[in-house]
C-alpha positions, -999 to 999 in steps of 0.1 A, spaced: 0 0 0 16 38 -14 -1 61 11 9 100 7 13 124 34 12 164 36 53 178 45 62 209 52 98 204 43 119 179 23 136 159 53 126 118 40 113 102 70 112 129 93 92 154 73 70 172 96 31 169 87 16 195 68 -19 203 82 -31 216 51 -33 188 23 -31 216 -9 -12 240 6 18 218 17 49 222 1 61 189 -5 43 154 -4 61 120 8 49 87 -6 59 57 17 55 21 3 42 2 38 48 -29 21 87 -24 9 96 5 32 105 29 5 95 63 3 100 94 -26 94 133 -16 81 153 -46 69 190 -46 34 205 -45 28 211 -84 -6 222 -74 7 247 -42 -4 280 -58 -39 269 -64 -71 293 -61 -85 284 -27 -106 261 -29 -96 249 -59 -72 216 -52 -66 191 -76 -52 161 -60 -39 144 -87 -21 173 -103 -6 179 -66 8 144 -65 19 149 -102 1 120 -114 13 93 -88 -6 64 -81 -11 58 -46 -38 39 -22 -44 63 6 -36 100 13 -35 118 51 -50 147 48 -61 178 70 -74 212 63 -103 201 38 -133 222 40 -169 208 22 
C-alpha cells in the first residue's frame, strides 16, 4: 500500500506533517509494504482556494491512501 502524506519540508522520514493537504509544500509517498518512500513538490501549491486538484498535486502518482487535513466541504 503507497499512502501520501502532507510535508512541510523535504527531510525523508522525518518530514514534519503538513496540516493543510493543498497548501503543503512537499508530499512524501511511503511504500508500507517495501519501506520505500519518494518526496516530490506540490505542483498544485499555488492553487485558487478552494480549488485543489489532487492528482495534479501528487503529479500523477498512483497511490492507495492519502492523510490529509485542512479540507473544507
Amino acid at each position: 500500500m503507497r499512502i501520501a502524506f502532507p510535508t512541510e519540508a523535504d527531510l525523508g522520514l522525518d518530514s514534519p506533517v503538513f496540516g493543510h493537504f493543498g497548501s503543503a509544500p512537499n508530499f512524501i509517498i511511503i511504500d508500507c509494504d517495501t519501506g520505500d518512500f519518494e518526496t516530490i513538490g506540490n505542483t498544485d501549491l499555488h492553487h485558487a482556494h478552494g480549488q485543489c486538484e489532487p492528482l495534479r498535486a501528487l503529479d500523477g502518482r498512483t497511490v492507495d491512501a492519502v492523510v490529509v487535513g485542512g479540507i473544507e466541504g
